[in-house]
N, C-alpha and C positions, 0 to 999 in steps of 0.2 A: 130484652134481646141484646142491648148493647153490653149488659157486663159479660156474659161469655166471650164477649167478640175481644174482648180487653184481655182479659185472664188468655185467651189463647194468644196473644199476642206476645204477651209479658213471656209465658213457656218458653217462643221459639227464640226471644232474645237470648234466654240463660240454656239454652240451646244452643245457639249460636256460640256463645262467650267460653261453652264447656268443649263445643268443637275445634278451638285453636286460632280463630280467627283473633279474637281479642284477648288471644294472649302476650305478654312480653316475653322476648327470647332476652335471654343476656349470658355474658360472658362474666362466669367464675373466678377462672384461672386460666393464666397465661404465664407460659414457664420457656424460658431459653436458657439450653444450657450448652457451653461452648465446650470443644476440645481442645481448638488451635484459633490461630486468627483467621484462619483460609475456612472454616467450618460453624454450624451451628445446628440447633436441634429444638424446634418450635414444638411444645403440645400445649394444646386447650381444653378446656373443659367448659360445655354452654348450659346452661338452663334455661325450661321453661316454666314460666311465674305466669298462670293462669288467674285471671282476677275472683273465681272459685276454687277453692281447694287447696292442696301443697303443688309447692315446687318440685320437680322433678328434672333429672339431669336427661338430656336429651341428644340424639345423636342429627347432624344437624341434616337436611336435603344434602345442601352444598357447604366446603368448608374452602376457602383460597387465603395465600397470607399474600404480600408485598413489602417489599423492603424499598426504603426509598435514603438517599445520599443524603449530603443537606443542604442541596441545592435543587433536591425533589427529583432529580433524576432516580428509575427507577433500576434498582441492580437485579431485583428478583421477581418474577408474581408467576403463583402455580398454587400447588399442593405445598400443604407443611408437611412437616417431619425434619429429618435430618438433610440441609442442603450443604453446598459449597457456596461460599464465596470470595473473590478474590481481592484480597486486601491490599496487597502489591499497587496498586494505583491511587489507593483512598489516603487522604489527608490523614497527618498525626493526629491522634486524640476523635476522628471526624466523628460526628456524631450522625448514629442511622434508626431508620424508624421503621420497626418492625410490625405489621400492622395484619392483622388476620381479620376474618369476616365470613360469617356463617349465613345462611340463609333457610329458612323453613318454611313452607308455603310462600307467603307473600310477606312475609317477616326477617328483616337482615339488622344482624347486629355485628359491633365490630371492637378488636379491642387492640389499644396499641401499648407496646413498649420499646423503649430506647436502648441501645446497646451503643458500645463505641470502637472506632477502629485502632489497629495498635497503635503506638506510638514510634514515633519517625524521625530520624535526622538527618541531615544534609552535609555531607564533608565533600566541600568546593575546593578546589587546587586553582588559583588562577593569576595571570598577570596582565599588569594595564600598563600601557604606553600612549602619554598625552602629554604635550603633542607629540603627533608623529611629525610633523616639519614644525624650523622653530618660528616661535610667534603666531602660529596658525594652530588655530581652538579649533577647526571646525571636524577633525579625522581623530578619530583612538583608535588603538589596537587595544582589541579584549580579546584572553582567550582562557579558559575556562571547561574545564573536567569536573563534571557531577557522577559522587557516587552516594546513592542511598542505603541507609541502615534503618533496621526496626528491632525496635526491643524484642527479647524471647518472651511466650505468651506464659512457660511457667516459669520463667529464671531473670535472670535479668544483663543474661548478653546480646551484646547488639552483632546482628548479623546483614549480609548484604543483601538487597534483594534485587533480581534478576528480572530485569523488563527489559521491555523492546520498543517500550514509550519512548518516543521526544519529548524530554521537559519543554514546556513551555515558558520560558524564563524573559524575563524586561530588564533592560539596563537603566538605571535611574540615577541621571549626572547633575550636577546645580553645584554653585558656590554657597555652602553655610554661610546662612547671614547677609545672602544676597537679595536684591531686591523681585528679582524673577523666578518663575517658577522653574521647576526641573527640565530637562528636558531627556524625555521616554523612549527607547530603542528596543524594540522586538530581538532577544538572538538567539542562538544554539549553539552546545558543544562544541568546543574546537574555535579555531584563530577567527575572531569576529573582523570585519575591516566600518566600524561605526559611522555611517557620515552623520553627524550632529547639524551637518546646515541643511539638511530635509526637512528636520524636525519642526515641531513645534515650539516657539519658548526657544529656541535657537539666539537670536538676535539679544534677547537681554540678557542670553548665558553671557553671551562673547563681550556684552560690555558690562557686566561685572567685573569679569577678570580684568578686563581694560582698567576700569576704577581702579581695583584693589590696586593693580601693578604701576599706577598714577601715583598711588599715595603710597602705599609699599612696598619692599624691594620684593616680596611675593606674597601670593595668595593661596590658599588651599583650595580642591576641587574634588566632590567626593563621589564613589559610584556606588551605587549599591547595585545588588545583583537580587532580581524577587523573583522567587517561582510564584503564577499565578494562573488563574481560573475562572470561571463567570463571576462565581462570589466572593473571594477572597484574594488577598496575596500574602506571600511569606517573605519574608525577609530571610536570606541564605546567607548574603556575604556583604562585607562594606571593605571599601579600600578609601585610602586616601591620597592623592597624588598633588605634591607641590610644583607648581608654575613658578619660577621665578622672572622677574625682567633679566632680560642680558646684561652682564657687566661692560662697561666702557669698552673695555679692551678686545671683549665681544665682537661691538657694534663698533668701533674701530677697524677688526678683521672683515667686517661684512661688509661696512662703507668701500676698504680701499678694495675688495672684492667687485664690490659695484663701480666704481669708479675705473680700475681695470679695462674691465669690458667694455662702458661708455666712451673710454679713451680711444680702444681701440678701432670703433664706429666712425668714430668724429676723425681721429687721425685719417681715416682711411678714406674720407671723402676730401681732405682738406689734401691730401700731399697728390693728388690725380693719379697720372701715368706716372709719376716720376719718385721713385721710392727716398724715404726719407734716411739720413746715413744713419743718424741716430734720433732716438724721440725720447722724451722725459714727463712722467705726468705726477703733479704733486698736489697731496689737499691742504690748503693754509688752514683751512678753518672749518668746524664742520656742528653740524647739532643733529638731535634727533627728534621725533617727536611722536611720544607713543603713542598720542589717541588715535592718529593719524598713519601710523606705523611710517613714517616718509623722514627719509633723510635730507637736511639742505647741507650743503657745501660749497664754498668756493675751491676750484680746483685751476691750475694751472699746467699748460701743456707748452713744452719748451720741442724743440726739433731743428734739425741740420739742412737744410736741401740746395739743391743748383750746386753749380760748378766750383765757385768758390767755399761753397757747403759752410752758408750763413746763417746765424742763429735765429729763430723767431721764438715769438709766444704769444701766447693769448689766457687772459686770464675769465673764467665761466664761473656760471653761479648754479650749480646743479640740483636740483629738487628729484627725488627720487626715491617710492616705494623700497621699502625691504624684499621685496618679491623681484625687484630686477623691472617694474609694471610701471607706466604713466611716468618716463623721465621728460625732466625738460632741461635742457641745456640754454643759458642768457648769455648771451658776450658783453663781459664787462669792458676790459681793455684790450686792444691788440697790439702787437706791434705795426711798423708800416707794410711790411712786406705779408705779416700773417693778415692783415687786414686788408688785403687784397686778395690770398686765397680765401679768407672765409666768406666771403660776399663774391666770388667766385661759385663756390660751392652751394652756397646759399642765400635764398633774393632777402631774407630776414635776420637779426640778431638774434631769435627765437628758433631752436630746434627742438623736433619733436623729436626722440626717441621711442624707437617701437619696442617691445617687451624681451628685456633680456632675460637670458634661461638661466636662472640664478639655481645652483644646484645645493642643493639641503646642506 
């Protein structure tokens, strides 16, 4: 009794196997053929390879393709045939994955190929201003006009193409050869106003250039301009923009600039209610000191006052940022008469000066 029971058994497996369950679906042929870059035209061909018998070409249940970026975003999934896609935003050269999938009963098979998008250039118009105040790293002016080209899909002229995208574009600043990294600015078409001292890597940009202009009369400082994306970035444009230190004659103009102003502060506390006929302010000696960006000077301030409109003076020792910021004014010598309005004016030999508006 048990071998019938066997031999029917055996029947309904190659039964079974003849029915399609246990057969393999597979893909033949897969064919894209393009018109333009905006277009393309997917067919396939599936077969079924039954573990009895020949293969036979088969039309599937279901047939779906998808198209994915290469960053696996998907640009397409439906039916094949002849679709559209828009190439207008895809990276030069990007490479995309055309991927179809058939199903037959409980049986899916899939077959992929790669195709690429056209090729792409970037013609950048732009100009940098750094710095925008002088001595002060931390502001640029960028500004920048992007137009894209794509090769022709039969020839090989470049034409423009028309989008309504914002480039997503990074500005990327650093000193070549400097010890700190870059420092990264998000921007867009049109007049950028950069603040760099937000950033990241900020602090060891601004003392590089410190260094180089210590040991150098200047340094270079380069920007590059990247369009970029989740996965990638492109390099579009690089500029190169020279910093120099100021010349003597420079920071001579900007000392008696500063020194001006402070005079005019300190005269104006030292002569009271009673206006001085004439005043005089002169630097003997002066230094500067880049790391610190702060000027010292001795300065001397000569004036007329009272009836017989008698001479005084006093001579200071002034310390003071290039920004007009954190002065301090010492009294070295006075004469007898100035040295009684100055300690009039003031209970110490020490003045603080509040921040003059030192204009660019």
């Amino acid at each position: 009794m048990r071998a019938p029971f066997v031999l029917l058994l055996g029947m309904v497996m190659v039964l079974g196997a003849c029915d399609g369950r246990f057969s393999r679906l597979e893909a033949t042929e897969l064919l894209i053929e393009r018109s333009s870059w905006d277009s393309l035209s997917v067919y396939s061909t599936f077969v079924r390879d039954p573990p009895f018998g020949t293969s036979e070409i088969l039309a599937a249940d279901s047939v779906s393709m998808t198209i994915f970026r290469a960053n696996y975003d998907t640009l397409y999934h439906g039916a094949p045939g002849r679709i559209g896609v828009d190439d207008a935003p895809l990276f030069s050269d990007e490479r995309l994955l055309v991927e179809v999938c058939a199903t037959w009963k409980r049986l899916t098979t899939c077959d992929q190929r790669g195709v690429r998008a056209s090729r792409k250039r970037a013609i950048v118009e732009r100009t940098v201003t750094f710095p925008v105040t002088a001595a002060e790293y931390s502001v640029a002016r960028y500004r920048f006009d992007l137009r894209r080209e794509r090769l022709g899909f039969a020839d090989s002229v470049w034409s423009a193409i028309e989008t309504r995208t914002v480039p997503d574009a990074l500005l990327r600043v650093y000193v070549p050869g400097g010890s700190s990294a870059s420092v990264e600015v998000p921007v867009r078409p049109g007049v950028n106003r950069v603040d760099l001292s937000r950033r990241p890597g900020f602090r060891d940009f601004r003392y590089d250039i410190q260094s180089e202009l210590l040991d150098n009369d200047s340094t270079l400082v380069l920007f590059e301009l990247h369009g970029r994306n989740a996965s990638q970035r492109t390099l579009l444009a690089r500029d190169s923009v020279m910093v120099r230190a100021r010349t003597p004659e420079e920071r001579k103009e900007e000392l008696s600039w500063l020194v001006e102003s402070a005079g005019q502060v300190l005269l104006k506390e030292l002569q009271g209610r009673i206006s001085f006929r004439r005043a005089f302010v002169f630097i003997n000696e002066w230094s500067y000191v880049a790391l610190e960006r702060t000027y010292d000077a001795e300065i001397e301030f000569q004036w007329q006052d009272g009836l017989r409109q008698r001479w005084s003076d006093v001579t200071l020792r002034l310390s003071i940022r290039f920004d007009g910021s954190r002065g301090v004014a010492r009294l070295v010598r006075a004469s007898s008469r100035a040295h009684e309005k100055w300690f009039s004016a003031w209970p110490d030999s020490i003045v603080f000066l509040d921040s003059l508006n030192h204009a660019p």
